[in-house]
C-alpha positions in Angstrom: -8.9 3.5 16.8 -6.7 6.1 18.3 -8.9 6.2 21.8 -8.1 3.2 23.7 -4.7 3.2 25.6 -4.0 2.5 29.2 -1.2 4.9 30.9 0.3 5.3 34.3 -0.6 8.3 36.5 2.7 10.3 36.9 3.9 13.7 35.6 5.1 12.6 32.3 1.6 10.9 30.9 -0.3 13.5 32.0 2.1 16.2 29.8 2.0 13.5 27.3 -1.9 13.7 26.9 -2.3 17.4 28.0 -0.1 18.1 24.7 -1.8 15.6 22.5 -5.2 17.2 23.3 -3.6 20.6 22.4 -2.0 19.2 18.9 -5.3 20.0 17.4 -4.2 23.7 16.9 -1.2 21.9 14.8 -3.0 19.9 12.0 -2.9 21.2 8.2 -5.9 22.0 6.1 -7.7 19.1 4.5 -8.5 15.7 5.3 -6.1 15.8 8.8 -7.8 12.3 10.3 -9.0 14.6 13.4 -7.4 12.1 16.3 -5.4 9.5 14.6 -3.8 11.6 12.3 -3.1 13.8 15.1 -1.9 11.1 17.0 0.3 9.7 14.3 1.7 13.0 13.8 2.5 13.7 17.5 3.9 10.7 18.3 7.3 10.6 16.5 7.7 14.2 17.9 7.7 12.9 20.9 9.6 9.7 20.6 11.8 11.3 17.9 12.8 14.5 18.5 16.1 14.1 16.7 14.7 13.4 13.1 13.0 16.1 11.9 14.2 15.5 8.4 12.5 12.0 8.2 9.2 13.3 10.2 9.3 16.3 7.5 9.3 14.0 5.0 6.0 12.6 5.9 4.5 15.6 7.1 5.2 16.6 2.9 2.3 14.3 2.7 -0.3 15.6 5.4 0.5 19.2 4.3 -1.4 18.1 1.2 -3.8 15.8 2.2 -6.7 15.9 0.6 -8.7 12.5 0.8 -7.9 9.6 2.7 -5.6 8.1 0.4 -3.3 11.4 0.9 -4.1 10.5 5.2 -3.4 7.0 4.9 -0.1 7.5 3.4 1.0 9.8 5.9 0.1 7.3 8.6 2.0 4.5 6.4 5.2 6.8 6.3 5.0 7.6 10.3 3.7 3.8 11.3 7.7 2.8 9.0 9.3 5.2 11.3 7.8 3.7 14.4 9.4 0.0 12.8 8.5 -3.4 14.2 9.6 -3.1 17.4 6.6 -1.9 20.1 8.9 -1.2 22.9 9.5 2.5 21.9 10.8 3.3 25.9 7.6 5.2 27.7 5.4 4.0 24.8 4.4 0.5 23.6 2.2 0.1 20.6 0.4 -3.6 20.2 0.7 -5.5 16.9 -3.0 -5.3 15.4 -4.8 -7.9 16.5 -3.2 -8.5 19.8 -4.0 -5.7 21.9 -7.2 -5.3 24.3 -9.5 -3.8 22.0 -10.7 -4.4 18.4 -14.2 -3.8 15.9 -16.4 -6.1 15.7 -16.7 -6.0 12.0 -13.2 -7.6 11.7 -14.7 -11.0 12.3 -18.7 -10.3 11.2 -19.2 -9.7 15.4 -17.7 -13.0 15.9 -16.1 -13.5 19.6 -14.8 -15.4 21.8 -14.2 -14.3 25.3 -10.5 -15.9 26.3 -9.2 -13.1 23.7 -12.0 -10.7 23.3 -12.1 -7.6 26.0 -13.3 -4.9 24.5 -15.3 -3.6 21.6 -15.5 -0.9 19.4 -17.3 0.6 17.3 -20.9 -0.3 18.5 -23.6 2.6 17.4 -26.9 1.5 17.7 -28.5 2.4 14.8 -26.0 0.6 13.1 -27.3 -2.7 15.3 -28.7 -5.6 13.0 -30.7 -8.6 13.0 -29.2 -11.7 11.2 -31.3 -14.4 9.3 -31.5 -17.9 9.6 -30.4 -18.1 6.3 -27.1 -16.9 7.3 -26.0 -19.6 9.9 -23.8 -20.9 10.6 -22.4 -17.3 10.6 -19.1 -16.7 8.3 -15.8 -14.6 10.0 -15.0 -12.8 6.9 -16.5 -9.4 7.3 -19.7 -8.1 5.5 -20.2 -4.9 6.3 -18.2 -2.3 8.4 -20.8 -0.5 10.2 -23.2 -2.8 11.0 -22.8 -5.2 14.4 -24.8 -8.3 15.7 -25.7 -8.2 19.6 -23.9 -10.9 21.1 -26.4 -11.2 23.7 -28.9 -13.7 23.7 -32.4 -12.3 24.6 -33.2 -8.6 26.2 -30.6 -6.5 27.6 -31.9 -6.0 31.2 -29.7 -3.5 32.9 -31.4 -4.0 36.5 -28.8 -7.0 36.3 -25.8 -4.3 35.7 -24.1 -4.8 39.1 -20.6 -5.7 40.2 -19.7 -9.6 40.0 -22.6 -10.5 37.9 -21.7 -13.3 35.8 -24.8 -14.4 34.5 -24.8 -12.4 30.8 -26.6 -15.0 28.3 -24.8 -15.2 25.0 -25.5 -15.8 21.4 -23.9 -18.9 21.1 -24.0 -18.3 17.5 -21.8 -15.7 17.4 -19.1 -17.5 19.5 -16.1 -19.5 17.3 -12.7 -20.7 18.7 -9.9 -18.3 19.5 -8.1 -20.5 16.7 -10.5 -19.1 14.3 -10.1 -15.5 15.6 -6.6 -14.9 15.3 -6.6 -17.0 12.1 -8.9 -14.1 10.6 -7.0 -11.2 12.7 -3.6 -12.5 11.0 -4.9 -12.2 8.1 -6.2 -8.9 8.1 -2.8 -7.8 9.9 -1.1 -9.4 6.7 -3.1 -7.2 4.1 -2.8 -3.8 5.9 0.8 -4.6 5.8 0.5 -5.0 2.5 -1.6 -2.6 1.7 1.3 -0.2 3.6 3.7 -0.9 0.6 1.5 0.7 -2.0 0.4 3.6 -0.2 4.1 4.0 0.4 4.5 3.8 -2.9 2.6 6.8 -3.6 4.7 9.3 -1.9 7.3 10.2 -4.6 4.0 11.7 -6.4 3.7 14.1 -3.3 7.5 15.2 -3.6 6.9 15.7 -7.6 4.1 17.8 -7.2 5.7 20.2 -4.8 8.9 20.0 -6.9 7.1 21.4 -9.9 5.4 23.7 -7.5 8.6 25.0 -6.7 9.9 25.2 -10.3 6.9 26.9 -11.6 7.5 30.0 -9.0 10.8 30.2 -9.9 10.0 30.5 -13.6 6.9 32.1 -13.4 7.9 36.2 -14.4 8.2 38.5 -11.2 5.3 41.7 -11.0 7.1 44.9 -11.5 
């Protein structure tokens, strides 16, 4: 989810986002990731002007991405230059799972409203029904497209107005904020994880442009 951030209004933000808009003319052939790959990519120019040879090193990888294996490993490779630490001066980057905004599908549209702000992700053709059969509803995700309405009842949008308090919700899709950072943590645990092999995979991207080079330099010259 590479749209939701919240920035101050001064001279440097608005540079900051002018140029990230304009890094589209940047991105390689192939599977670039549109925004967050762009985003990934312009980032550690920005915060890391000084290490081109480490952000080459990744790029190596988005140069030939193909699929999005070859993307997620470029984002692995940036996200381990970006380390642990969210306080990167003008830029702090939430831990998953702690930050304002999340998909619903990370918790089968379970919510709870102490933690919960926003949502993403909601199409409405994607929007579902569940069964009887499926109460009392699990957390551990089904599907990744499809969403319940937490509402209970219609959606009446005469009732839209400022200070409105009075939404009715599905008080089957509420659980504990105990039980949603139990599952976020979780899920934070295995895409860390899941970093290592796709880390992994990157000396196959240096060995393929290594024979690449090798077979031009052996390869007979045209008279």
């Amino acid at each position: 989810m590479a749209g939701s951030y919240i920035v101050k209004n001064n001279e440097w933000t608005i540079n900051y986002l002018r140029n990230y808009a304009n890094y589209e003319t940047k991105l390689p052939k192939g599977d670039h990731g549109t925004d967050n790959g762009a985003l990934h990519a312009y980032i550690v120019e920005v915060l890391f002007p000084d290490h081109p040879v480490e952000i080459s090193n990744c790029w190596a990888v988005y140069n030939q991405s193909r699929t999005h294996a070859d993307l997620f490993t470029f984002e692995a490779c940036i996200q381990t230059l970006l380390g642990v630490n969210p306080d990167l001066g003008r830029i702090r980057i939430f831990k998953k799972g702690t930050g304002w905004c999340r998909d619903s599908w990370m918790t089968n549209s379970l919510w709870n409203s102490t933690i919960d702000f926003m949502i993403h992700g909601w199409k409405l053709r994607r929007n579902v029904n569940y069964t009887e059969n499926e109460l009392p509803m699990t957390i551990q995700e089904r599907n990744r497209g499809r969403w319940y309405n937490p509402f209970a009842g219609p959606f009446d949008l005469t009732k839209c107005t400022p200070g409105n308090d009075t939404w009715n919700y599905d008080p089957n899709l509420q659980t504990t904020v105990e039980r949603i950072r139990e599952k976020l943590d979780r899920f934070y645990k295995a895409v860390e994880r899941d970093k290592i092999n796709r880390l992994a995979r990157m000396i196959s991207y240096f060995q393929e442009r290594t024979e690449k080079q090798q077979k031009q330099k052996t390869s007979p010259k045209r008279q």
